[in-house]
C-alpha positions as CSV (number, residue, x, y, z in Angstrom):
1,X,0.0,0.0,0.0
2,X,1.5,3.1,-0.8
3,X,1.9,6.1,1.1
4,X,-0.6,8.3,-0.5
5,X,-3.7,5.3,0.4
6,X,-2.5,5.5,4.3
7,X,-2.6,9.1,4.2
8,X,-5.9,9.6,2.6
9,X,-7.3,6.3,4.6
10,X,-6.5,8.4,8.1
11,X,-8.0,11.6,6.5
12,X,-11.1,9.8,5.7
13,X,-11.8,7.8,8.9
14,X,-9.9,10.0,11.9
15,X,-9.4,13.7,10.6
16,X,-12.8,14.5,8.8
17,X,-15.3,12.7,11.5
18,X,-13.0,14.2,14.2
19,X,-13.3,17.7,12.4
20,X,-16.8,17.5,11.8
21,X,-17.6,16.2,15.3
22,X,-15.8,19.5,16.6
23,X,-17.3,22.0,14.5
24,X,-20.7,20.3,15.6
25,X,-20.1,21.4,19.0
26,X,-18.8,24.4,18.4
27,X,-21.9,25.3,16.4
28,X,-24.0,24.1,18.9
29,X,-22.5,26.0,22.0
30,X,-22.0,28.9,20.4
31,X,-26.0,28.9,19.4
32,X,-27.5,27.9,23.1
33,X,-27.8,31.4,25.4
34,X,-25.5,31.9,27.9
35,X,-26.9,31.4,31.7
36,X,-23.8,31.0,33.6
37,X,-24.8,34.3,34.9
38,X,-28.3,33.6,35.2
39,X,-29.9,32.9,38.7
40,X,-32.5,29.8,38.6
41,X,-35.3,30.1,41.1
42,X,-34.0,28.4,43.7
43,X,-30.7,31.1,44.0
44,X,-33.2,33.5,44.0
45,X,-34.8,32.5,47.2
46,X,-31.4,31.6,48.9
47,X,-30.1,35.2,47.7
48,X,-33.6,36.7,49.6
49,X,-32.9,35.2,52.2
50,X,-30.6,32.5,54.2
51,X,-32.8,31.5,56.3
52,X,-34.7,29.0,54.5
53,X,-32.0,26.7,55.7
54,X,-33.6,26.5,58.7
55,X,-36.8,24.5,57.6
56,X,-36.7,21.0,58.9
57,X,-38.7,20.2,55.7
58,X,-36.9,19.5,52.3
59,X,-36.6,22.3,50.0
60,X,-37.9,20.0,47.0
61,X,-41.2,19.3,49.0
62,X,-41.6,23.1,48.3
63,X,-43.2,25.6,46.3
64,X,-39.9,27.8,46.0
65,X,-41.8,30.7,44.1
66,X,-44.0,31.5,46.7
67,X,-41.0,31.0,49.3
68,X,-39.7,34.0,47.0
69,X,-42.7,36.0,46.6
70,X,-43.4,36.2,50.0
71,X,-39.8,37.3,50.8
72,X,-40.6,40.4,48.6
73,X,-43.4,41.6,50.6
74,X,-43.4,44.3,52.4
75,X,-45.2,42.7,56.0
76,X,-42.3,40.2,55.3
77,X,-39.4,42.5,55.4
78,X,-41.1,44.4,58.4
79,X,-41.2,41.7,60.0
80,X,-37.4,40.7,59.6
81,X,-36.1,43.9,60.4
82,X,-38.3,43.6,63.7
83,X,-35.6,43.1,66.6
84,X,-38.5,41.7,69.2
85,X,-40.3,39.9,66.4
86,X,-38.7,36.1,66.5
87,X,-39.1,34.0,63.0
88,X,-39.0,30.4,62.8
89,X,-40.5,27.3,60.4
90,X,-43.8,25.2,62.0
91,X,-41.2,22.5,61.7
92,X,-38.7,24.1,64.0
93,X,-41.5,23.8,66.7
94,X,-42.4,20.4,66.0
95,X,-39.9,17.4,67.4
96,X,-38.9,15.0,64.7
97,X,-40.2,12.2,65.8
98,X,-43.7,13.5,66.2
99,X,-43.8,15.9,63.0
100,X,-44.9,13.1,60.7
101,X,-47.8,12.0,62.5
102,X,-48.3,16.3,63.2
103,X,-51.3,16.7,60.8
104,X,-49.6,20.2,59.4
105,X,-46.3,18.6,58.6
106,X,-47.2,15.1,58.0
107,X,-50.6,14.4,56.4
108,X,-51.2,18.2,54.9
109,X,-48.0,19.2,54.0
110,X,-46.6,18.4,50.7
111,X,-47.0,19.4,47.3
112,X,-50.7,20.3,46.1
113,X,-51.3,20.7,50.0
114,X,-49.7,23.0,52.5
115,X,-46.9,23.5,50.2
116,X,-44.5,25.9,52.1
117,X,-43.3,25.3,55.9
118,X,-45.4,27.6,57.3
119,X,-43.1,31.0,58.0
120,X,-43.9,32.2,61.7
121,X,-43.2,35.2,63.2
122,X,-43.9,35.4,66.7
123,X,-43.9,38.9,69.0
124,X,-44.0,37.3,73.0
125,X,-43.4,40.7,74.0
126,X,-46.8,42.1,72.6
127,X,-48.4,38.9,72.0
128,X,-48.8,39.3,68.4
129,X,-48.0,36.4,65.3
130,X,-48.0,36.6,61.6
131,X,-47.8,33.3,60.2
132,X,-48.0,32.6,56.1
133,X,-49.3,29.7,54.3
134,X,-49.5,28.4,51.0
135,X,-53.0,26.4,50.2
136,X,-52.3,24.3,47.5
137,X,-55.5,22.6,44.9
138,X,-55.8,19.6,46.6
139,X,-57.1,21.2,49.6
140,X,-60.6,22.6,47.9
141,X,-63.8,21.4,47.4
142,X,-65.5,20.4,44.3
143,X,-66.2,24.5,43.6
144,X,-62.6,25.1,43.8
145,X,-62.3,26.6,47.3
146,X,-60.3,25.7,50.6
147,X,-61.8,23.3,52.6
148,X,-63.7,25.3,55.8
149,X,-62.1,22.1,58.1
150,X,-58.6,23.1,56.6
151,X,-58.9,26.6,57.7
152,X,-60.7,25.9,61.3
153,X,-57.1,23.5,62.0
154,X,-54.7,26.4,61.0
155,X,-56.7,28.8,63.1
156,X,-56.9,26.4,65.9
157,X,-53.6,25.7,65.9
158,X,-52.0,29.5,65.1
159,X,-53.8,31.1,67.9
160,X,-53.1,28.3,70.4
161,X,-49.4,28.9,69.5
162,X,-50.1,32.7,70.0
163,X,-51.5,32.3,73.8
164,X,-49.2,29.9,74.9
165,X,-46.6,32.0,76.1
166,X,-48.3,33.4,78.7
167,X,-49.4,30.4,79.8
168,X,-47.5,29.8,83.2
169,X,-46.3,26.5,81.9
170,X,-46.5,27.9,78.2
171,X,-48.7,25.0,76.9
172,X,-52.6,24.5,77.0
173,X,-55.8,23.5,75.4
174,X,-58.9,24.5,73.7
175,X,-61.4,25.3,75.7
176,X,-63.2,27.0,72.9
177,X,-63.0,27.9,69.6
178,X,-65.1,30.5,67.6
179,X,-65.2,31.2,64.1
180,X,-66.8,33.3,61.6
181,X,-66.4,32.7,57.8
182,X,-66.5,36.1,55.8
183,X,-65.4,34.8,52.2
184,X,-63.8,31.6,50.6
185,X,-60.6,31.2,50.3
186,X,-59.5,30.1,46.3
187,X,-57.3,27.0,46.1
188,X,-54.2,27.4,45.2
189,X,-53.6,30.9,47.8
190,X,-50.9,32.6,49.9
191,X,-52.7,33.7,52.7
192,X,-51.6,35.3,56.2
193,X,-52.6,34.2,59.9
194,X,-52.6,37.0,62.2
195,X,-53.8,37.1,66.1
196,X,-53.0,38.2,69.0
197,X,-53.7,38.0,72.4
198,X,-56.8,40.2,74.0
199,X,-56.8,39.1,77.6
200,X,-54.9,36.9,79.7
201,X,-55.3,35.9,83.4
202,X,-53.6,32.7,85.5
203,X,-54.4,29.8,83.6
204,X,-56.4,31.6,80.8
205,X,-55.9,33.4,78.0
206,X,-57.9,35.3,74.9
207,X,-56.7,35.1,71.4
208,X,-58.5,36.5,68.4
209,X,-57.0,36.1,65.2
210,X,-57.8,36.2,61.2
211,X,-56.8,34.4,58.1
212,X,-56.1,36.9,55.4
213,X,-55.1,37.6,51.7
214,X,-51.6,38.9,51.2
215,X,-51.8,42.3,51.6
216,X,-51.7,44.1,48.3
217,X,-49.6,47.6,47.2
218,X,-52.1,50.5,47.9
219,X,-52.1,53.4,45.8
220,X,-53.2,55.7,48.1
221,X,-51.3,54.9,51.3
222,X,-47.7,54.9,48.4
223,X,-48.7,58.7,47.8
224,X,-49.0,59.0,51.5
225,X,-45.8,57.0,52.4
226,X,-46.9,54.7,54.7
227,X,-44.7,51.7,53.6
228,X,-47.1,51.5,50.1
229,X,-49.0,47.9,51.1
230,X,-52.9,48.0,53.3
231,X,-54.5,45.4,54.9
232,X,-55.4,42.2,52.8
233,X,-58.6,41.0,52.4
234,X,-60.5,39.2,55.6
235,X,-61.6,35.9,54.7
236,X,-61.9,34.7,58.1
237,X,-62.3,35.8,61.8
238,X,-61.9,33.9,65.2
239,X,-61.3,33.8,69.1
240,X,-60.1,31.3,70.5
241,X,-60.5,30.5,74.7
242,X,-57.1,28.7,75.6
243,X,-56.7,27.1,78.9
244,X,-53.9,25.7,81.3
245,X,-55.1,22.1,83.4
246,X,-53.2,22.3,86.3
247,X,-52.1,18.6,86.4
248,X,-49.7,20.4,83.1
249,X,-47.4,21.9,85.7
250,X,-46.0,18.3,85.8
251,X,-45.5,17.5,82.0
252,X,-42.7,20.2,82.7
253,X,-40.8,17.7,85.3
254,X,-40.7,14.8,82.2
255,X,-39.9,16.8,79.2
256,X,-43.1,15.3,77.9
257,X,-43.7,18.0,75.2
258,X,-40.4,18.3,73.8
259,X,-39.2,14.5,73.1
């Protein structure tokens, strides 16, 4: 075989398939856009804010746009900047061995359900919490609307929260629970829990509280400059009647609550 064949046999079955191969590539990275600058969803919450590492519950479970559109509201960063107000995750306040069987974080929670860890911000001092949700389709009825048995547990459970620091063992129970039902609640909503405490005496204490829509940017108060964002819209109102037995003086001697 001659020298010309071996040459022109390499050309034709390493240089040319290797050459087109590479100008392939080139073609095709030079055509895709550029995003090594971009920042996916997911920065963009961790960039609002660090704390979202704090959530017992896994980030993937989690709707991370609403995560990031709450974080850009106004009540939020109020509420950040507040040096008495303390923020936490429901799943921070629920031990891990009884958070899956906790009806908010274990048979609710999840995707097309309560699909955020619930964002608390608690104010002991004043007695005040702010607590947002995300109610996801699968907890409406068959005309598209929260389920009223949904609602009456997050209220039940957010204003007991509320009163039980100034319990004198800081836990309690339900002596009573009233609610009144303003307007439905759409599937598929961010809304806010806010109560605080009216009265409190010994072994009893007075909540009232709301559920709410996020509030919205206000027209009027931005020309004013008061902080451009009013009151949301009140889809729910309640009181709740929170009591101490006294036989919970001893839970405190076997770490009952906290195991």
């Amino acid at each position: 075989m001659s020298r010309f064949s071996v040459l022109k046999g390499i050309n034709r079955v390493i240089i040319l398939p290797t050459a087109g191969f590479t100008l392939g590539v080139a073609t095709f990275i030079k055509g895709w856009p550029d995003e090594s600058e971009a920042l996916t969803l997911e920065d963009q919450v961790q960039e609002s804010s660090k704390v979202y590492s704090k959530s017992k519950q896994p980030l993937y479970l989690q709707r991370l746009d609403i995560l990031h559109k709450i974080s850009n509201q106004p009540l939020y960063k109020e509420l950040m900047m507040d040096p008495d107000v303390k923020h936490t995750f429901q799943s921070e306040g629920i031990p891990q061995g009884h958070r899956f069987y906790h009806v908010g974080q274990g048979q609710l929670f999840g995707p097309g359900k309560l699909e955020i860890d619930p964002l608390v911000f608690m104010n002991e001092k004043k007695g005040e919490i702010v607590v947002f949700y995300h109610l996801g389709k699968d907890l409406g009825n068959e005309r598209g609307q929260i389920h009223k048995g949904v609602l009456s547990l997050l209220l039940d459970e957010g204003l007991c929260f509320c009163g039980f620091p100034r319990l004198p063992n800081k836990r309690g129970v339900t002596a009573k629970l009233s609610i009144e039902f303003a307007k439905e609640i759409p599937q598929d909503s961010t809304i806010v829990l806010r109560a605080h405490v009216s009265e409190s005496k010994g072994r009893k204490c007075i909540i009232d509280g709301s559920l709410e829509s996020l509030p919205q940017r206000n027209i009027i108060n931005k020309i004013l400059r008061q902080g451009g964002s009013s009151d949301g819209t009140i889809y729910v109102k309640s009181k709740c009647i929170l009591v101490e037995p006294k036989w919970f003086k001893y839970f405190s001697w076997v770490n009952l609550f906290d195991a």
